[in-house]
PLY file of the C-alpha trace (Angstrom):
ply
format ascii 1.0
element vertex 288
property float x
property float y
property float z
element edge 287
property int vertex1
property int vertex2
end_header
0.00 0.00 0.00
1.64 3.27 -0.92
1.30 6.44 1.35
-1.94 7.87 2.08
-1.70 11.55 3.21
-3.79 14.53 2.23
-7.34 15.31 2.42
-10.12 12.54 1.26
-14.03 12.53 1.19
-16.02 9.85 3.54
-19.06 9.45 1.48
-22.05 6.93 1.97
-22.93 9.10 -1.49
-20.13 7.13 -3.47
-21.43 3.52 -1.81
-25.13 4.13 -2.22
-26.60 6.48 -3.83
-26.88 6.36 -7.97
-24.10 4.44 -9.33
-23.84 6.93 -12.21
-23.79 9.46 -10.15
-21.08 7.94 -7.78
-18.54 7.37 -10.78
-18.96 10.72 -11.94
-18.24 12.06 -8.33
-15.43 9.75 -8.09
-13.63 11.10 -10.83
-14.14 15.11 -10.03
-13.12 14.67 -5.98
-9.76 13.34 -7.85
-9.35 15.66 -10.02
-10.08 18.46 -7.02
-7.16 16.86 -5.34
-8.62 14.92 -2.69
-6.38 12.14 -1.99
-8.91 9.17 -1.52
-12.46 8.57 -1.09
-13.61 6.46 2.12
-16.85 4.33 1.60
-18.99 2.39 4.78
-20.29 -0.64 4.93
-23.54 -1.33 6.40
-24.64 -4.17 3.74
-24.60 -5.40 -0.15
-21.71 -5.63 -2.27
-19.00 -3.86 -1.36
-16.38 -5.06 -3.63
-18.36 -4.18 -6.86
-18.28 -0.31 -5.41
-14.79 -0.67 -5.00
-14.42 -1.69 -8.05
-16.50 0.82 -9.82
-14.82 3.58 -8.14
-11.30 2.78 -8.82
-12.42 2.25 -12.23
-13.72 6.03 -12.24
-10.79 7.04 -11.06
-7.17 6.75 -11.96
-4.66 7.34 -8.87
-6.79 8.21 -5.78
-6.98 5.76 -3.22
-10.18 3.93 -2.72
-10.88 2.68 1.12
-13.43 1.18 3.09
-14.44 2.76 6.40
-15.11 0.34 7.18
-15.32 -2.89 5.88
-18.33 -4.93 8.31
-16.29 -7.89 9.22
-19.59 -9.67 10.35
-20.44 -8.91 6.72
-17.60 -10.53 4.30
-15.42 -13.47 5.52
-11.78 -13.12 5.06
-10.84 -15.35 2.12
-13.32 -13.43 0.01
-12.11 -9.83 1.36
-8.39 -11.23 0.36
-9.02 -12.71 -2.99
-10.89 -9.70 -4.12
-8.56 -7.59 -2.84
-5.78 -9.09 -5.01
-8.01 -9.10 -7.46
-8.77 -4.86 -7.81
-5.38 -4.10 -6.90
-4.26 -6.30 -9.97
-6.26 -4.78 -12.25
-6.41 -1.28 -11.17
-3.60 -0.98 -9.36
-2.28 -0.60 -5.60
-4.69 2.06 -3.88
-6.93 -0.42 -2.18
-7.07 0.22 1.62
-9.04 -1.86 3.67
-10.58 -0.35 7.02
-12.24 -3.11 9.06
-14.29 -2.89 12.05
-16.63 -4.82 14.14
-19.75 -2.67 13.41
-22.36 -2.55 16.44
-24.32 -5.25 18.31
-27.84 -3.70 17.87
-26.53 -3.89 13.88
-25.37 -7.44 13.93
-27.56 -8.51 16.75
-30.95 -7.23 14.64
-30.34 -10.11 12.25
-29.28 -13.04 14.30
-29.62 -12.34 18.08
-26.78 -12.59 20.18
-24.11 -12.90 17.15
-22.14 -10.14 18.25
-19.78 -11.04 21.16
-16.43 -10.49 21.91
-15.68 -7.98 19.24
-11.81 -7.93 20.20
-11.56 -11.71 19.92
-13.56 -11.78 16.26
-11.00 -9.28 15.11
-8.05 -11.16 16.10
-9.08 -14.28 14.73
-10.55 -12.01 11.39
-6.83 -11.10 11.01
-5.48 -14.29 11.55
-7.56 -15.55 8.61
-6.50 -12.66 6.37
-2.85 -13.88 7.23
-3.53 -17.16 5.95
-5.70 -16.74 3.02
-4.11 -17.37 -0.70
-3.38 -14.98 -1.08
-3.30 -13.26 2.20
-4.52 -9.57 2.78
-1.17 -7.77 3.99
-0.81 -5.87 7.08
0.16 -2.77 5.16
-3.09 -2.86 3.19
-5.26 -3.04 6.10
-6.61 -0.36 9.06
-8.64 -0.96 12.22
-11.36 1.04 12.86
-9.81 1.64 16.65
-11.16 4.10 19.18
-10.48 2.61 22.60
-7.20 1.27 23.85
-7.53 -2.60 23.27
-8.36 -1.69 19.59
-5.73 0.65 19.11
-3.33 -1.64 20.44
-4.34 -4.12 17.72
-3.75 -2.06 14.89
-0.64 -1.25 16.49
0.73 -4.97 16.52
-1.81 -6.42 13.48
-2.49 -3.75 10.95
-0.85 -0.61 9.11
-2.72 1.66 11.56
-5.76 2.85 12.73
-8.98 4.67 10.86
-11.17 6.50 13.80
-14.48 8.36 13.06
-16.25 10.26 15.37
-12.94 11.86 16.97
-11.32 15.18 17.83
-8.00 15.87 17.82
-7.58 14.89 21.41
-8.47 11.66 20.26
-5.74 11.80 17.45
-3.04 12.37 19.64
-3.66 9.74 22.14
-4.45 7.63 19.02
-0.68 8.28 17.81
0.61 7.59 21.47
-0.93 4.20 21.39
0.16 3.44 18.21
3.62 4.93 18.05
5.25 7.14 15.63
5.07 4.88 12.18
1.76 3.46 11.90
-1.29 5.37 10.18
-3.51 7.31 12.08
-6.69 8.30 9.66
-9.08 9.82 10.96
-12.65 11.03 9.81
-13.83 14.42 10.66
-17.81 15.54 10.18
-18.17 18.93 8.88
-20.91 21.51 8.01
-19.54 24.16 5.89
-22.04 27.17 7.19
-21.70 30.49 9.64
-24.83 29.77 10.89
-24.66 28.01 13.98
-28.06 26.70 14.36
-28.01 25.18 10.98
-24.68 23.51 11.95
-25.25 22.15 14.89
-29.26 20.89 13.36
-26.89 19.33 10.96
-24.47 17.65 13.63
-27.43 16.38 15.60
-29.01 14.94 12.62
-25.37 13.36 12.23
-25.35 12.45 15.72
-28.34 11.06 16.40
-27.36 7.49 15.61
-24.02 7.76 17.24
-25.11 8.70 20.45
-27.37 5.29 20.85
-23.97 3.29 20.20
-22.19 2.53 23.82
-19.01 2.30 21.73
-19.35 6.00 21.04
-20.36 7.26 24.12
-17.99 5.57 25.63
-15.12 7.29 23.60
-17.12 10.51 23.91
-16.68 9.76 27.56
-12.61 8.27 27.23
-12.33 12.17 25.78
-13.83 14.05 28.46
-17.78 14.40 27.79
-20.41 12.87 30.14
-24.08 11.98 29.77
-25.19 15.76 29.94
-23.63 16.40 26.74
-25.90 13.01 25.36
-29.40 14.71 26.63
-31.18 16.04 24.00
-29.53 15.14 21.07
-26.38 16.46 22.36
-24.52 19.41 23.45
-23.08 21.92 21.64
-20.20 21.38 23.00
-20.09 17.88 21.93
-21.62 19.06 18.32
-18.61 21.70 17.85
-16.18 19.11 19.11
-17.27 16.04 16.63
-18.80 18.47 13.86
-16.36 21.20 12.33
-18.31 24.25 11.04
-17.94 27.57 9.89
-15.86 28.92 6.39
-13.69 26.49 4.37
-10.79 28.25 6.20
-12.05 27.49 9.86
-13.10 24.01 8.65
-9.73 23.65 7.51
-8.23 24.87 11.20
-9.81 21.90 12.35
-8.23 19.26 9.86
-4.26 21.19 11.13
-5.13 20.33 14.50
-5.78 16.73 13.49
-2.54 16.85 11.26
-0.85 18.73 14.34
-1.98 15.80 16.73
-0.60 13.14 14.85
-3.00 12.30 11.47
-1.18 11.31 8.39
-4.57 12.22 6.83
-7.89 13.31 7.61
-10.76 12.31 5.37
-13.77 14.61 5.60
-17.38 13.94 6.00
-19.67 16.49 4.14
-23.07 17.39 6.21
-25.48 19.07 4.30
-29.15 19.33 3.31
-28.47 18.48 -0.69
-28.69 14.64 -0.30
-26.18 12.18 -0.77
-23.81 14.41 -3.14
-23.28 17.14 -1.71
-20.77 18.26 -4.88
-20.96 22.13 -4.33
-19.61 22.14 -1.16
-17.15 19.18 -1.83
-16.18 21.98 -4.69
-16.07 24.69 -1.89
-13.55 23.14 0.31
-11.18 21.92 -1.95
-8.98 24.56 -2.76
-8.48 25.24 1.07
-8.36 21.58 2.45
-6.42 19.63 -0.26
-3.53 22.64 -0.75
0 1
1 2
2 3
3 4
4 5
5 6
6 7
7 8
8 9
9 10
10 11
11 12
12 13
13 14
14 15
15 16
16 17
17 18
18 19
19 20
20 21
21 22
22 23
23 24
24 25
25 26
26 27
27 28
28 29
29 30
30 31
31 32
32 33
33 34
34 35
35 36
36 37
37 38
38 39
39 40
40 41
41 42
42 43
43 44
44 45
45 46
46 47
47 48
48 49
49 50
50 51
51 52
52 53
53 54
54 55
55 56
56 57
57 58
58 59
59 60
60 61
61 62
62 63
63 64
64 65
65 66
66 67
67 68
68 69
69 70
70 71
71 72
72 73
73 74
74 75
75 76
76 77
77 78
78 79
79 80
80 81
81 82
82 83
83 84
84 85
85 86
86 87
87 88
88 89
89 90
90 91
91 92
92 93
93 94
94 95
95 96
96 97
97 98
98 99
99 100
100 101
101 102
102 103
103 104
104 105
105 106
106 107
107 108
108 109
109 110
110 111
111 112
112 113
113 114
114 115
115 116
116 117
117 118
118 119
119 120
120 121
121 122
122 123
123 124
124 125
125 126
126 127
127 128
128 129
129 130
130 131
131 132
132 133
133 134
134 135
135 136
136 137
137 138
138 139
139 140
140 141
141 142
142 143
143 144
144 145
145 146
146 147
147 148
148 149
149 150
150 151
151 152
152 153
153 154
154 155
155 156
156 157
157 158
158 159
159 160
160 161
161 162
162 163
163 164
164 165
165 166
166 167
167 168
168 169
169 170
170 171
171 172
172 173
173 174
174 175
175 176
176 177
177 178
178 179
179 180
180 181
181 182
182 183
183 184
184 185
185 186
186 187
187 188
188 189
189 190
190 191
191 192
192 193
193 194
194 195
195 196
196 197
197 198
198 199
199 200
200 201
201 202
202 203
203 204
204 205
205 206
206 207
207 208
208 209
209 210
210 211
211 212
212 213
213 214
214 215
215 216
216 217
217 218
218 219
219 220
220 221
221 222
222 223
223 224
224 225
225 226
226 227
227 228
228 229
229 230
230 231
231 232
232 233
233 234
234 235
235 236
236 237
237 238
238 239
239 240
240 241
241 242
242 243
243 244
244 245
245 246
246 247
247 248
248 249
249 250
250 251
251 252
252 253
253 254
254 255
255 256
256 257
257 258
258 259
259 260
260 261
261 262
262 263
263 264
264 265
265 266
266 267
267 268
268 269
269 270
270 271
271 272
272 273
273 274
274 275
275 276
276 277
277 278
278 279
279 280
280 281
281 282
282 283
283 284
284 285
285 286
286 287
């Protein structure tokens, strides 16, 4: 896996909304010098969006944030991995996380346990698969310490989301000074503070229902006031940059300043899955 650094996009735009659309998205961010676009994974075929998108595109890296383990066993997320990176070259990056039990658990009722554990042995089958899915090509999404100490020993770093740049720099502590630290950062490029922080709510409002978040809300110093309500605005400001490009970009130095080798950003907005104008907005500030 070559070096990621830069600015990227995390878009659930470019995984599902129009396919069309996506490509076409794809291959502007690029050319507006965003250095790779981050997709989730909450279900359906991931690989095929990979695909597509590194097809669009001809240099930026393509990464998942995050591959659902509980969603794509190893030997397939190896083989295909091989597979794109053949054919389109080396800018696959894998992010994989253990999702959330109300997620997994919805399904097939008490599936999710010991989330550490399934990672391990998730990694140990990515080792041994034919072939296997390097530890260069591969992130953690890590927030807590047992996680970040994982992607420490097991993978080529660590992707967080949700995070300020507190959280960056203890994520580079606990990881030391050579592995990846990439983390996502929400914004809402607006002045107007009461459409921002309706926007980081909306954002939110998911989040705050996930222990795993609150609990690294809590690991960074905010408590269950700031979860009343749809939360604080001091958590909003703190997980949701807003203002100008230029004090959206402030936030992505402090990241950089803490530690990130790259922060990929995570458009709010009112305009749907694409938001393009304001993906146009921020380039020339953010990717310079």
């Amino acid at each position: 896996m070559r070096e990621i650094t830069g600015t990227g996009i995390w878009s659930a735009g470019l995984r599902y909304g129009d396919a069309s659309i996506a490509s076409d998205a794809a291959a502007e961010l690029e050319d507006l010098g965003y250095s790779a676009l981050w997709i989730p994974d909450i279900g359906g075929d991931l690989f095929d969006v990979v695909e597509r998108l590194m097809i669009a595109t001809e240099s930026v890296i393509v990464a998942t944030g995050i591959l659902n383990l509980w969603m794509h066993g190893a030997e397939e997320t190896a083989s295909r991995h091989a597979e794109l990176t053949t054919s389109q070259g080396d800018r696959f990056l894998v992010g994989i996380g253990v999702s959330h039990a109300p997620f997994i658990d919805a399904g097939q009722p008490g599936r999710y346990s010991r989330p550490l554990s399934v990672m391990s042995s998730y990694l140990d089958q990515l080792d041994e698969a034919s072939p296997p899915l390097e530890r260069s090509d591969r992130v953690l999404a890590a927030l807590g310490p047992k996680m970040l100490e994982l992607a420490k020993s097991r993978a080529a770093g660590a992707h967080p989301y949700n995070v300020t740049p507190e959280h960056t720099a203890s994520a580079r502590e606990a990881l030391g000074p050579s592995a990846l630290v990439l983390p996502e950062q929400a914004v809402a490029l607006t002045t107007d503070a009461d459409r921002a922080r309706k926007l980081g709510r909306d954002h939110l409002a998911v989040y705050l229902s996930l222990p795993n978040y609150t609990n690294n809300f809590r690991r960074i110093g905010f408590d269950d006031d700031d979860f009343a309500d749809g939360g604080s605005d001091r958590l909003v400001d703190a997980i949701v940059a807003w203002g100008s490009e230029v004090a959206i970009n402030e936030r992505l130095r402090q990241h950089r300043d803490a530690g990130a080798n790259h922060v990929c950003v995570q458009v709010l907005s009112e305009e749907g899955m694409f938001p393009i104008a304001e993906w146009r907005a921020l380039a020339p500030v953010v990717t310079a």
